[in-house]
C-alpha positions as CSV (number, residue, x, y, z in Angstrom):
1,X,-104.7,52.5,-80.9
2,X,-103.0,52.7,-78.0
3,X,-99.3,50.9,-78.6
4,X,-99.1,49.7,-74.8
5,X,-103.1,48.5,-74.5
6,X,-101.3,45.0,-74.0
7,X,-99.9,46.4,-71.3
8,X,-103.3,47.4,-69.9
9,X,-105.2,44.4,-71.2
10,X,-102.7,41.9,-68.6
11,X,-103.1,44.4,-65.9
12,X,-104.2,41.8,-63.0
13,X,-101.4,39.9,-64.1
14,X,-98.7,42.7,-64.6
15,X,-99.4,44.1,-61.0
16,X,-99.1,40.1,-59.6
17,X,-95.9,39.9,-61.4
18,X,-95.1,43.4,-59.9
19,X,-95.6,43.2,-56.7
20,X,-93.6,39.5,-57.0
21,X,-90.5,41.4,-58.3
22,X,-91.1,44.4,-56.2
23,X,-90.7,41.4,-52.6
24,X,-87.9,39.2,-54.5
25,X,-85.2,41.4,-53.3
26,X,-86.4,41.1,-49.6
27,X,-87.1,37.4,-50.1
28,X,-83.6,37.1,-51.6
29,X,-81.7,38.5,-48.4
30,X,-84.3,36.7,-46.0
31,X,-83.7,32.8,-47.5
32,X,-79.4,34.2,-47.6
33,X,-79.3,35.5,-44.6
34,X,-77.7,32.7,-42.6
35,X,-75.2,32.4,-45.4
36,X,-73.8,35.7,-45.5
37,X,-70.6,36.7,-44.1
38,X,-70.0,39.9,-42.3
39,X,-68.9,42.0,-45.0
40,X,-70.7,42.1,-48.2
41,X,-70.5,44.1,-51.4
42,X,-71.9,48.0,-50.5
43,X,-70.9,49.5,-54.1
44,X,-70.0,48.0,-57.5
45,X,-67.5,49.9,-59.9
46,X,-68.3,50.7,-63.7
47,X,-66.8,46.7,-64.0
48,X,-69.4,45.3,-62.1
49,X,-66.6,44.5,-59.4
50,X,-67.3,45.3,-55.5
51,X,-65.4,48.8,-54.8
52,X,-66.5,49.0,-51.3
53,X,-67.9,46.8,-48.8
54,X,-69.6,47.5,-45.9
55,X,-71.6,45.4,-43.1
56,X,-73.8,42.2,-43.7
57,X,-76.9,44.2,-42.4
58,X,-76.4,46.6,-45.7
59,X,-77.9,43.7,-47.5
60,X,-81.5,45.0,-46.0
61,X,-81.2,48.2,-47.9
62,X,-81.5,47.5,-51.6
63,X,-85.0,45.3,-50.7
64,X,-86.4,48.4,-48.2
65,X,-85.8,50.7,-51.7
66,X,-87.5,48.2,-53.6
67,X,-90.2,47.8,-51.6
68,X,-90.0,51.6,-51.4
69,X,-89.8,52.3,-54.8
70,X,-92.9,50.2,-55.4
71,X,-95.4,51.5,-52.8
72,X,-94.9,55.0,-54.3
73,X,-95.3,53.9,-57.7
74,X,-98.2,52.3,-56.9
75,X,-99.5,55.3,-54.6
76,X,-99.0,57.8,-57.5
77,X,-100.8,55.6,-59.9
78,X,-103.6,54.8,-58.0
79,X,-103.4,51.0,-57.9
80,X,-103.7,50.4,-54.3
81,X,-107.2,52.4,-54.8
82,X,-108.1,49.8,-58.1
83,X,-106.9,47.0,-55.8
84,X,-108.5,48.1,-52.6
85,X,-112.2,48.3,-54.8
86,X,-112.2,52.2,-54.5
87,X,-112.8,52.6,-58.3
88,X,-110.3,53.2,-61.3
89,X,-106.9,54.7,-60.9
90,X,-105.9,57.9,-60.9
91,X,-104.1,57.4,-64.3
92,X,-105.3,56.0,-67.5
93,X,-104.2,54.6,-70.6
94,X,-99.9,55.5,-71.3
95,X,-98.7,56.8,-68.3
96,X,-100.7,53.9,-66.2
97,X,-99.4,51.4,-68.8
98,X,-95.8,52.7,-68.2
99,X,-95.6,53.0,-64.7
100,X,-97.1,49.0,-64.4
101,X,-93.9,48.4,-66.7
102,X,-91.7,50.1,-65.0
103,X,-92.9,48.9,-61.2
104,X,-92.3,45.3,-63.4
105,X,-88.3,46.3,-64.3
106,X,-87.3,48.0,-60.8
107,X,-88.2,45.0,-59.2
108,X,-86.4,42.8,-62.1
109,X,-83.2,45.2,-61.7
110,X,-83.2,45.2,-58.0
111,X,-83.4,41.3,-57.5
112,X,-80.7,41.0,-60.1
113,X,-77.8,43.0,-57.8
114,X,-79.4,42.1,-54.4
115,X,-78.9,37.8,-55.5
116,X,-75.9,38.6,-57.6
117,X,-74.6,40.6,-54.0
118,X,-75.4,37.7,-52.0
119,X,-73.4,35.3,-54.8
120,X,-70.7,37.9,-54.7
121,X,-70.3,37.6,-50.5
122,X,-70.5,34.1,-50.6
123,X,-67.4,34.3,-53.1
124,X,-69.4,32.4,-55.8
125,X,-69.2,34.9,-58.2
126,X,-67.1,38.0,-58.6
127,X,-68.7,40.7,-60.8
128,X,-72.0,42.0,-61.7
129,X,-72.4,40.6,-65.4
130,X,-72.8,44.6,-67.1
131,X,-74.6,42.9,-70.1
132,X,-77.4,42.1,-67.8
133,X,-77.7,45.6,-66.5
134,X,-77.8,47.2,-69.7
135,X,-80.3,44.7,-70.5
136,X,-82.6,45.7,-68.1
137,X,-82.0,49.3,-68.8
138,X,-83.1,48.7,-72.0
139,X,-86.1,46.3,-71.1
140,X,-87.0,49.3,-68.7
141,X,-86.5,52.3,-71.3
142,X,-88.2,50.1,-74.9
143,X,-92.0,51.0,-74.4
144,X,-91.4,55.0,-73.2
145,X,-89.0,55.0,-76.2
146,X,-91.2,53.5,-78.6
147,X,-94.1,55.5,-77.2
148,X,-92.8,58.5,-78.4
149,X,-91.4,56.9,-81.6
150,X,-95.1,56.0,-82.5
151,X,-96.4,59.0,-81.6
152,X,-93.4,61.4,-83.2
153,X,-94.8,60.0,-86.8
């Protein structure tokens, strides 16, 4: 049995939740925008503090990667084909089940920094919280891991 077959048994609602998490970012920086000062957080150090700061139209590029980063995942997996009613995708079983999970995190990861960048501008905040980020690393890194634990024994 395949470990991840949840995965593949929510896979209408996985790609909904996806592609939700894959526009936050953008929808983020859109319902900000008139809030944001001129200078926003560019870079954060290994604190979660801002080490560099750049303009207010910088806060466009972490939702254009995100987008970015979910087209191609989707491309590569063959989901706009599913979607589109131009049979199954290209990929089956684990690697379709772990690319759906991991089009789920990027999204999750890049909505965290892009809101925590806009709370950081606005001076309502001043760090990225690192416990969240390793959080999401993990969330993103569990089923690949225990994939290959499973299938090690």
């Amino acid at each position: 049995m395949n470990p991840l077959s949840w995965i593949l048994a929510l896979r209408w609602l996985l790609e909904v939740v996806a592609l939700s998490a894959g526009i936050l970012p953008l929808l983020i920086v859109l319902r900000a925008w008139d809030t944001l000062p001129e200078q926003i957080p560019a870079h954060f150090g290994i604190t979660g503090r801002p080490d560099r700061w750049g303009g207010r139209w910088q806060a466009w590029l972490l939702p254009g990667v995100s987008l970015v980063v979910y087209v191609f995942l989707s491309v590569i997996s063959g989901t706009w084909a599913w979607l589109m009613g131009h049979g199954s995708p290209s990929m089956q079983g684990e690697a379709l089940a772990l690319l759906l999970w991991i089009k789920l995190m990027e999204g999750l990861v890049f909505s965290y920094i892009v809101s925590m960048t806009v709370r950081i501008a606005r001076q309502e905040a001043e760090r990225l919280n690192g416990w969240v980020i390793v959080a999401l690393i993990v969330l993103t890194g569990a089923p690949p891991t225990l994939l290959a634990i499973l299938k090690g024994h």
